[in-house]
DRENRO-419205 format. One line per 4 residues: for each residue x, z, y of C-alpha. Coordinates in Angstrom, 3 decimals. Layout:
X/Z/Y; ... $
END
This chain:
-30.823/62.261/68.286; -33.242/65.169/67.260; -31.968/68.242/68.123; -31.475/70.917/65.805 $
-33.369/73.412/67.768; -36.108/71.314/68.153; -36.252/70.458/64.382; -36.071/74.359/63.534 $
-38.844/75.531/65.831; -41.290/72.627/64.697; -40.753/73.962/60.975; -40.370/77.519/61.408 $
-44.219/77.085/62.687; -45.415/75.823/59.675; -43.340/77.044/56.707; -41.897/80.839/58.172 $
-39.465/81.104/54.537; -37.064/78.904/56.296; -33.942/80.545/57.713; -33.669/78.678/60.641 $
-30.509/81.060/62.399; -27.817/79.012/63.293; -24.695/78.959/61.032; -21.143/77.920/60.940 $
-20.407/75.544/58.682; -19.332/76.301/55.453; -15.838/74.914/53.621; -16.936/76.079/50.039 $
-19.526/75.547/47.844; -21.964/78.269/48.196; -24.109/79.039/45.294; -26.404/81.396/47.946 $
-27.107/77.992/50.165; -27.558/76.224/47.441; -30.285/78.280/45.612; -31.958/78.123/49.362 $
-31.890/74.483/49.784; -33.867/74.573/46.146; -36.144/76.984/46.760; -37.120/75.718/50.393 $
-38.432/72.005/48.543; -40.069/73.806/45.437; -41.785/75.924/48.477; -45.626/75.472/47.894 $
-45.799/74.190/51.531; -43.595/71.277/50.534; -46.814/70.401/47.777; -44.581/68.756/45.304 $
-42.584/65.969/47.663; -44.806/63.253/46.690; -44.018/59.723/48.590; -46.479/59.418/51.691 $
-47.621/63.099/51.360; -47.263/65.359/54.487; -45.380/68.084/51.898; -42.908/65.420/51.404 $
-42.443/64.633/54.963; -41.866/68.294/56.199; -39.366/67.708/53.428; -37.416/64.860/55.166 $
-37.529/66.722/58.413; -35.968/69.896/57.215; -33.224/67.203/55.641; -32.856/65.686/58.993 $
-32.739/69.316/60.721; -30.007/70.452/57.905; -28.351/66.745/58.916; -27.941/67.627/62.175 $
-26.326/71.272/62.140; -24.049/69.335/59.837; -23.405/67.346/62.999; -23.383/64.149/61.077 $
-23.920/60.981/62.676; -27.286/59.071/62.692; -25.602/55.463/62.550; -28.408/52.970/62.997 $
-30.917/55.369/61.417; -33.123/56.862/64.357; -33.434/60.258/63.466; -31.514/60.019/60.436 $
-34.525/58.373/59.013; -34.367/54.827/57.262; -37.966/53.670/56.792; -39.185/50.867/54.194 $
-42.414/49.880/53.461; -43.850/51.401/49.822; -47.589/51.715/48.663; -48.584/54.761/46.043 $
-51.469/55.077/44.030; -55.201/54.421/46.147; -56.776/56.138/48.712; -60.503/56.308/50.575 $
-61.333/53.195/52.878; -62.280/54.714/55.920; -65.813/53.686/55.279; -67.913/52.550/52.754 $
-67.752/56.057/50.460; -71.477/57.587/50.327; -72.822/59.852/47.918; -76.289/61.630/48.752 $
-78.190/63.679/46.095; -81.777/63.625/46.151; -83.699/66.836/44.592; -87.386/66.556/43.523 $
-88.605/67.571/46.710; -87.542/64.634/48.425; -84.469/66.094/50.592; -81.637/65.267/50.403 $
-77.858/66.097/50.760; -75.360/64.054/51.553; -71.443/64.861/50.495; -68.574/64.511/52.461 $
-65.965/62.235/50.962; -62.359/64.362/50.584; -64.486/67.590/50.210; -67.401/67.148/48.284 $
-65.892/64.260/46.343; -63.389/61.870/45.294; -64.459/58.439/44.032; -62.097/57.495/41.340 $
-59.867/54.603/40.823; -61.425/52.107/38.802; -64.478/52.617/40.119; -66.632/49.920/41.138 $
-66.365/48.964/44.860; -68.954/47.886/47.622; -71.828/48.201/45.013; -74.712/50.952/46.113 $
-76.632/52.188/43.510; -79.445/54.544/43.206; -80.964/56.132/40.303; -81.414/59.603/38.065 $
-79.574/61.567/36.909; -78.573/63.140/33.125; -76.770/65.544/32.165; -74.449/64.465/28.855 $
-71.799/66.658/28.869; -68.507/65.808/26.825; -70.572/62.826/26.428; -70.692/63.059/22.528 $
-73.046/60.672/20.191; -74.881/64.053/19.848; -75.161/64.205/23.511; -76.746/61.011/24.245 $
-79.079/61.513/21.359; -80.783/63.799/23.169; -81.201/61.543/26.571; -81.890/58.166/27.743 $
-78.720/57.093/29.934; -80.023/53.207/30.620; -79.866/52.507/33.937; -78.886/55.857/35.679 $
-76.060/57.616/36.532; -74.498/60.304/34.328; -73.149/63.833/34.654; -70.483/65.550/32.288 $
-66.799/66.730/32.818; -63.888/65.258/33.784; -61.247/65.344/30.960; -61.697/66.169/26.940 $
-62.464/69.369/25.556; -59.040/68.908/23.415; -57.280/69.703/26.752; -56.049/65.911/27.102 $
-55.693/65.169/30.503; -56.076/61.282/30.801; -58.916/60.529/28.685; -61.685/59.874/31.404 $
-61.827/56.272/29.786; -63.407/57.838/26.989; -66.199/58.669/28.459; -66.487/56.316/30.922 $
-66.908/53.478/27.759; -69.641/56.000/26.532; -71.216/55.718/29.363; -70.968/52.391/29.804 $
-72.080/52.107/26.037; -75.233/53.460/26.475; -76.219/51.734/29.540; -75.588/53.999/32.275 $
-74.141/51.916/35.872; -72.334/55.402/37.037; -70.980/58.548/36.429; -70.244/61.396/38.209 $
-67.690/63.882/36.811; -67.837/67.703/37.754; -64.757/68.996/38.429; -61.712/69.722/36.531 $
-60.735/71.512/33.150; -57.282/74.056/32.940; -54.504/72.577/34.579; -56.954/70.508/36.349 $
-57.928/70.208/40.568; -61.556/70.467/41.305; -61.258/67.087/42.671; -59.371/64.622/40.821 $
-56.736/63.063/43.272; -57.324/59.322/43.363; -54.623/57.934/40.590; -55.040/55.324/37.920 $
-54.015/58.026/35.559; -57.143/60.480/36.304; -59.672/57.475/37.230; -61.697/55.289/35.263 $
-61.149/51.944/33.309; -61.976/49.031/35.723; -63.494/46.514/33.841; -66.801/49.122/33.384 $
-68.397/47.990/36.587; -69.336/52.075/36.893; -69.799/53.561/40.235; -67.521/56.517/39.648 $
-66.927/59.246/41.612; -66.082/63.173/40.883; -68.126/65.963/42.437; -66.641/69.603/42.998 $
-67.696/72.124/40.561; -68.994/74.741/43.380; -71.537/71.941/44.884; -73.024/70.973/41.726 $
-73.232/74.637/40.794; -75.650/75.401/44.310; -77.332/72.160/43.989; -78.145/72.629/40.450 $
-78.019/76.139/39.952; -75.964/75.772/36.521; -72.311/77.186/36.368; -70.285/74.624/35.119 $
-67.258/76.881/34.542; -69.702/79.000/31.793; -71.661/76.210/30.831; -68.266/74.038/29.567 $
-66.842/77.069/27.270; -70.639/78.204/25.527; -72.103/74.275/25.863; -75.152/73.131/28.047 $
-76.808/70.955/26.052; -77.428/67.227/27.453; -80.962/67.444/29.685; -82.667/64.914/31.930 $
-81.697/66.445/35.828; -84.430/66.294/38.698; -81.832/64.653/41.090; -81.385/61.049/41.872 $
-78.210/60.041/43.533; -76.987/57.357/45.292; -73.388/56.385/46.004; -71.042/53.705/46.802 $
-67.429/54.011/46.483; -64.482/51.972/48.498; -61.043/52.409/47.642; -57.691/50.940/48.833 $
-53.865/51.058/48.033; -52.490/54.083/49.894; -49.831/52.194/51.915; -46.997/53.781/54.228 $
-43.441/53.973/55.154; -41.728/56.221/52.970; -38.702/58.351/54.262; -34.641/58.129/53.291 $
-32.683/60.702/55.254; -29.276/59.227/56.063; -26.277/60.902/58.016; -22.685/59.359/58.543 $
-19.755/60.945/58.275; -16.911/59.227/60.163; -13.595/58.776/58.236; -10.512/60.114/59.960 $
-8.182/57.296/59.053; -8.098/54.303/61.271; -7.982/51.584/58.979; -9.817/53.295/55.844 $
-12.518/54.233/57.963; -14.003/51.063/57.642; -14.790/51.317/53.981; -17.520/54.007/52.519 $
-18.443/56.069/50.242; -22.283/57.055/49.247; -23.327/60.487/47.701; -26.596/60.364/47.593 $
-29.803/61.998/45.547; -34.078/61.731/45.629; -35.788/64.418/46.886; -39.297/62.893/46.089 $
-41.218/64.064/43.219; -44.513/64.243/41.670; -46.649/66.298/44.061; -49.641/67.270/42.264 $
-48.747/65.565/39.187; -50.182/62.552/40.897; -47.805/60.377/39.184; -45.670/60.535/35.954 $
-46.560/64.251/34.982; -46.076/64.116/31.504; -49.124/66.372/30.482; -51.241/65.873/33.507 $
-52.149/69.100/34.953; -53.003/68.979/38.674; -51.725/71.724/39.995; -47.534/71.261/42.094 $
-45.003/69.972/40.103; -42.225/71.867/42.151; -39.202/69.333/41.302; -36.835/71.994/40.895 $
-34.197/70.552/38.110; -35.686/66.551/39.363; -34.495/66.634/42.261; -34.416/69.742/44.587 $
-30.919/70.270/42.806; -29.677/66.851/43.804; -30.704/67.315/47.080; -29.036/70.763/47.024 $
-25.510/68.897/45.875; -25.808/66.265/48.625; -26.394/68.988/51.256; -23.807/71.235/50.222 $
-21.076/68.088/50.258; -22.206/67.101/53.537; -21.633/70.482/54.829; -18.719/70.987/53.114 $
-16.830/67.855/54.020; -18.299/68.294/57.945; -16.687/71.548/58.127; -13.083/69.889/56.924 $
-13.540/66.816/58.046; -10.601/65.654/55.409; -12.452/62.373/54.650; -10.239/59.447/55.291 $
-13.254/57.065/54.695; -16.590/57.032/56.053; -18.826/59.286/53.597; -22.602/58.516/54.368 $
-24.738/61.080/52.639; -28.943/59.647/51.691; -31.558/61.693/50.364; -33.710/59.027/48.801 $
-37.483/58.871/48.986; -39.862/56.683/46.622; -37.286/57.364/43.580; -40.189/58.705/41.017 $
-42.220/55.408/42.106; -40.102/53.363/40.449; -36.478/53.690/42.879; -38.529/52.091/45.684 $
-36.173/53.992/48.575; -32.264/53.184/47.144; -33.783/49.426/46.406; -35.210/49.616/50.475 $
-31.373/50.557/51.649; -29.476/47.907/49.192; -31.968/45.288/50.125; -31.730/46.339/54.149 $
-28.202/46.967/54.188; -26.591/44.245/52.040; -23.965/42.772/54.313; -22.765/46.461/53.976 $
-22.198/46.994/50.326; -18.996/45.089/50.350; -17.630/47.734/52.274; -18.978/50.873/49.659 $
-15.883/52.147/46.993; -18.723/53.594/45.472; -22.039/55.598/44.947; -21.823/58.862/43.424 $
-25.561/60.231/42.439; -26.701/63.539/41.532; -29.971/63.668/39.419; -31.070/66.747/37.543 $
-28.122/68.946/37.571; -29.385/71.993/37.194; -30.352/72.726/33.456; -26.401/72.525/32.257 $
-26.487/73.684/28.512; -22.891/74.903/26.883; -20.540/73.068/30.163; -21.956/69.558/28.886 $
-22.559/67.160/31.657; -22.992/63.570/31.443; -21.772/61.272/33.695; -23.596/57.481/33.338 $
-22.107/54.281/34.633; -18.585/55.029/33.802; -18.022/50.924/32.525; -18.445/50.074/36.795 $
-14.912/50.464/36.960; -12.039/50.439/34.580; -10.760/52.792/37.020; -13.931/55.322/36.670 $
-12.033/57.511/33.526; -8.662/58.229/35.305; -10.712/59.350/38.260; -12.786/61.998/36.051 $
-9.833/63.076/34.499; -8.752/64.435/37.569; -12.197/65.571/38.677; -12.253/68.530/36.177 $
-13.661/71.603/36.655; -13.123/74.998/34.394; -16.274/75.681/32.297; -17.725/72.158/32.300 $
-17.181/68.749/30.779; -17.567/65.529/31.968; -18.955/63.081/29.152; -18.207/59.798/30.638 $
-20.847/57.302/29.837; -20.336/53.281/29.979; -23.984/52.530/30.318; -26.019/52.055/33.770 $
-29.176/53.566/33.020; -32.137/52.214/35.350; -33.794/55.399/35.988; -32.301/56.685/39.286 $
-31.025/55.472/42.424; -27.562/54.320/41.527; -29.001/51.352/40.057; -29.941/49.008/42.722 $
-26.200/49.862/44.110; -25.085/48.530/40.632; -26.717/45.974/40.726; -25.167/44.756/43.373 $
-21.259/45.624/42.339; -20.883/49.049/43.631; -19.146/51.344/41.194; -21.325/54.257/40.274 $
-21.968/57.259/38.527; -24.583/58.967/37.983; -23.784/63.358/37.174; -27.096/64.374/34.902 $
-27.361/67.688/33.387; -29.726/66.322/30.513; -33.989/66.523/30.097; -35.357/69.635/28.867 $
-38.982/70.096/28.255; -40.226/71.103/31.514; -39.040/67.590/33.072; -42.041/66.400/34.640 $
-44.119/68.935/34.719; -45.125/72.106/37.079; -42.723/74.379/34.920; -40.100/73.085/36.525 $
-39.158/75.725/38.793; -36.202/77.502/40.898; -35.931/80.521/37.929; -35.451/77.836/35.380 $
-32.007/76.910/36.792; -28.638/77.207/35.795; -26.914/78.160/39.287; -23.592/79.208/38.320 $
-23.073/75.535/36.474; -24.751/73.942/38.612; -22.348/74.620/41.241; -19.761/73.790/39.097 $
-21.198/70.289/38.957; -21.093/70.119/42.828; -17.756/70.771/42.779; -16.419/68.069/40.119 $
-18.403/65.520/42.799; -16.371/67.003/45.454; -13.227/66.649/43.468; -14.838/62.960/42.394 $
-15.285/61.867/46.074; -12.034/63.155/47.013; -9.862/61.287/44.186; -11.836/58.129/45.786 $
-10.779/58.985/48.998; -7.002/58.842/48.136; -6.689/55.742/45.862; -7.400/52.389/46.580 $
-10.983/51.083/46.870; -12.406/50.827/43.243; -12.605/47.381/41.850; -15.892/46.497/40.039 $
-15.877/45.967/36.414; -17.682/42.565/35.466; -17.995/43.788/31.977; -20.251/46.737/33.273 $
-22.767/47.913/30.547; -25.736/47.552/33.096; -29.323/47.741/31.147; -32.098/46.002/32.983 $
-34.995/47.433/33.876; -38.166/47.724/31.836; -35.979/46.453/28.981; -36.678/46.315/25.388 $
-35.798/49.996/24.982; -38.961/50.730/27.243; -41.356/49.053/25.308; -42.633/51.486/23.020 $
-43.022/55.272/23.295; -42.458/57.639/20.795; -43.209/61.061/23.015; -40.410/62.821/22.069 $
-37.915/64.229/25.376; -34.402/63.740/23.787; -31.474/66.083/25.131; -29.680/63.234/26.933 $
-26.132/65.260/27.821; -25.987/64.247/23.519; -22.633/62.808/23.554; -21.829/62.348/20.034 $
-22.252/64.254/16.827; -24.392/64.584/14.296; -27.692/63.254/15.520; -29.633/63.762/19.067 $
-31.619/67.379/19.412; -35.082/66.549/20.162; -36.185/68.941/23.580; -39.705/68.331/23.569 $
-42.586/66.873/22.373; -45.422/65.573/23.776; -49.142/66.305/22.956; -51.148/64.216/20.633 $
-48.007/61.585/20.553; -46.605/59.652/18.044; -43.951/61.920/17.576; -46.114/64.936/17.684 $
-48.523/62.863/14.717; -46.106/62.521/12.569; -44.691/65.671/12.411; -41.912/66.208/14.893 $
-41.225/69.265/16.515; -38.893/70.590/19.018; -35.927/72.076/18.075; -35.310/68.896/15.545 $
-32.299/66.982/15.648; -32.993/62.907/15.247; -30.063/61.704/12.492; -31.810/58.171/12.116 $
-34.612/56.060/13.248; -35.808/52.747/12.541; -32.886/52.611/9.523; -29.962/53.383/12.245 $
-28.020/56.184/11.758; -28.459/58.429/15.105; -25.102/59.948/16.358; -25.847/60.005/20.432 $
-28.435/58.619/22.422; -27.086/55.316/23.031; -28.085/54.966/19.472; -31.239/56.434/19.888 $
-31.926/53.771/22.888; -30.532/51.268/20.421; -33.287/52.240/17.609; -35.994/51.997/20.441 $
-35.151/48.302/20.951; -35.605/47.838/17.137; -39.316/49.291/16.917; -42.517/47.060/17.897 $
-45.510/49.008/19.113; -48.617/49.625/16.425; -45.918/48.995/13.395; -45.039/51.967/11.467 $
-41.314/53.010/10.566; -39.454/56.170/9.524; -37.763/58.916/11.275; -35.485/61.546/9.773 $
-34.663/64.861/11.345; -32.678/67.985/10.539; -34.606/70.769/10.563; -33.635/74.347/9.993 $
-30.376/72.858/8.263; -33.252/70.663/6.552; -33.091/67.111/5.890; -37.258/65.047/6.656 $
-38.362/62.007/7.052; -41.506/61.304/8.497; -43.575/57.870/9.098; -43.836/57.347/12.874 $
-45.988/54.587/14.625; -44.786/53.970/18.040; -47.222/53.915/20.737 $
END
């Protein structure tokens, strides 16, 4: 076992914000530890939590550390760590990445890969090229108008000057378009790293053939003596440049082990002991913006709402039920790693630890609970168990309600444990429109209901603790993954705590979308789409399944107390 001490010192040295004094366990729900826990993983040292980052991993070790105090039990996971194989976006081969610029003189310079430059995904691999250079820009017709681009490499900037963030492949077919065989992007717009991290979303279309690689702002700027930064806002207009380059790029899937933190907390009864129940959360997320950021600005997406309040919930159960040790069953408490990947670290534990699930009442998980708006709370999976509604109704807590919900939704890590007949639910506070981006932050929280939340899972686990193990419903409303309902995007961030009512209130809308083209705004309220009438959002999900990408159909929204209907083509 790691000891506590140990764990402390090791991250006292590299993040001094933690409070690492020792503490006596606490038998309440403390909103002080719990805005601690939050504001320790949005900490800029933790970079986001992103699977197979370092920030991430100091993440699982101050889990572990805050394990241990607990004095929960590792079980069979060394360190409280269960490991499981996961790959995430690309990353430089250890060789084969060479860029060297050479002026008019005849010397040359040549970059260091990580510092200098980033080749991008998509780029082509193993191929060295050499030729000039031009300077295009945006890469506009005007642009190349004004240079010859066959056979050598262009310059411009990474991004669109309409502030979209994934629209390299623009360019990069420009490029391609007017015979150029690479392209070297200087750094970043707003919202933007100087060096593009190496993800599919930020890279280049593959089937190009261009050697692509992006080159920091500051080493173009002494090599070339133009300022990039100036040049992009008052134009430099496309030029011939007295530099030839040659490069090769070489990139790889980024594989690794990625991290759940697992403790055990023995029951107390003798015969109930044997059966278990999971309360568990992710405390991944999308480090940079690396993956899923909804507008793609590369700068840390701090998690706090998805998932440092989760994580917070878990924590202050496990310290909470360590301190009264009233559990009659065992309660084993997992901080899940991989979930923004696509649930790789709950599917790791229900694939590794089958033979075990037999034994599991159920999984309780805690996803975005910090943004509760007036008391609502929705609680998914609620068809697992006939049983699930009579244990709510004794789970209440003054000042919030429970909307029991029949469907199993497949975007967090209850799934896989529904999947395999465990009765879940899942406790969601709703999306609001900094969900996957880097405004989701600690001041953004709703602390006071949040702990509120905590509680009715306490209340939750503890009803389970008492009854009878739960018996699994076989009519469970369990919607597969990637299903119909996920085949076309509309762009629009729907508040999902909607329950019922007159239509679903529309959070947030996404740039340049189809919802944002046809005229929706946030602040609307979505009464029908697709010709169904739109009373909660398991209609809404219902209309999705109805709509075929590229086809056009209507949507109707109240706004202002205002009845419109716009045409919408779903993307």
């Amino acid at each position: 076992m790691v000891s506590t001490p140990i764990i402390a010192l090791a991250l006292a040295a590299v993040i001094p914000s933690i409070d690492t004094t020792p503490r006596t366990l606490r038998a309440e729900i403390s909103q002080q530890d719990v805005r601690r826990h939050v504001e320790i993983l949005c900490s800029p040292e933790f970079g986001g939590r992103l699977t197979l980052q370092p920030g991430e991993m100091m993440a699982a070790r101050y889990l572990a550390g805050e394990f241990a105090r607990f004095g929960l039990q590792e079980g069979r996971h060394r360190g409280y760590i269960h490991r499981f194989d996961i790959t995430v976006n690309s990353r430089h081969k250890a060789t084969g990445n060479t860029l060297i610029l050479i002026g008019k003189d005849g010397q040359q310079k040549e970059l260091t890969v990580g510092r200098d430059f980033h080749a991008m995904v998509g780029s082509k691999d193993g191929t060295l090229i050499e030729a000039p250079l031009v300077w295009v820009g945006w890469g506009t017709d005007e642009d190349y108008a004004k240079v010859k681009a066959e056979g050598k490499i262009v310059v411009g900037y990474r991004g669109t000057p309409t502030g979209r963030q994934d629209l390299n492949r623009t360019s990069a077919q420009k490029a391609k378009q007017n015979g150029a065989i690479g392209i070297i992007y200087v750094g970043g717009i707003d919202g933007q790293k100087d060096l593009a991290r190496p993800t599919r979303r930020h890279g280049v279309p593959a089937d190009l053939g261009l050697v692509a690689v992006n080159v920091s702002q500051s080493f173009m700027r002494d090599l070339t003596g133009v300022d990039f930064e100036t040049a992009r806002k008052s134009g430099l207009s496309a030029r011939e440049l007295p530099i030839t380059a040659k490069k090769q790029t070489a990139m790889e899937p980024h594989r690794g082990q990625g991290l759940n933190v697992i403790g055990t907390l023995p029951g107390n009864d003798p015969v109930l002991k044997d059966e278990v129940i999971i309360i568990g959360a992710h405390y991944d997320h999308l480090g940079y913006g690396e993956v899923g950021s909804r507008n793609g600005n590369e700068i840390i997406h701090p998690g706090a709402d998805d998932n440092a309040s989760g994580v917070a919930g878990v924590l202050e159960l496990a310290e909470y039920f360590a301190s009264t040790k009233s559990n009659k069953r065992t309660i084993i408490f997992q901080l899940y790693s991989g979930e923004e990947v696509g649930l790789v670290g709950a599917f790791a534990y229900a694939r590794d630890f089958a033979a075990e699930l037999p034994k599991v009442t159920a999984m309780l998980n805690m996803d975005m609970i910090g943004r509760v708006r007036d008391g609502n709370v929705i609680v998914y999976g609620a068809s697992t168990s006939r049983e699930w509604n009579d244990v709510l109704s004794k789970a209440g807590v003054p000042g919030i309600k429970l909307n029991g919900n029949n469907d199993v939704m497949a975007g967090s890590d209850h799934f896989p444990f529904a999947q395999r007949q465990v009765p879940v639910l899942f406790f969601h506070s709703g999306l609001t429109p900094e969900y996957h981006t880097e405004k989701d932050t600690v001041d953004t929280l709703n602390f006071p209901d949040m702990i509120k939340v905590i509680e009715a899972v306490k209340l939750t686990a503890k009803e389970l603790d008492n009854r009878p193990k739960l018996a699994w419903n076989p009519d469970a409303q369990i919607r597969p993954r990637g299903g119909q309902q996920r085949q076309v995007r509309l762009g629009l961030t729907p508040d999902m705590s909607s329950s019922g009512g007159q239509g679903v209130l529309v959070q947030g809308v996404a740039h340049d979308s189809p919802a944002a083209i046809a005229g929706v705004r946030a602040g609307d309220r979505v009464i029908e789409l697709a010709g169904r009438k739109i009373t909660s959002m398991e209609d809404l999900q219902a209309a999705f399944g109805l709509m075929r990408a590229g086809t056009a159909t209507k949507i109707t929204v109240i706004r202002n107390g205002q009845t419109l209907t716009f045409d919408i083509t779903p993307a």
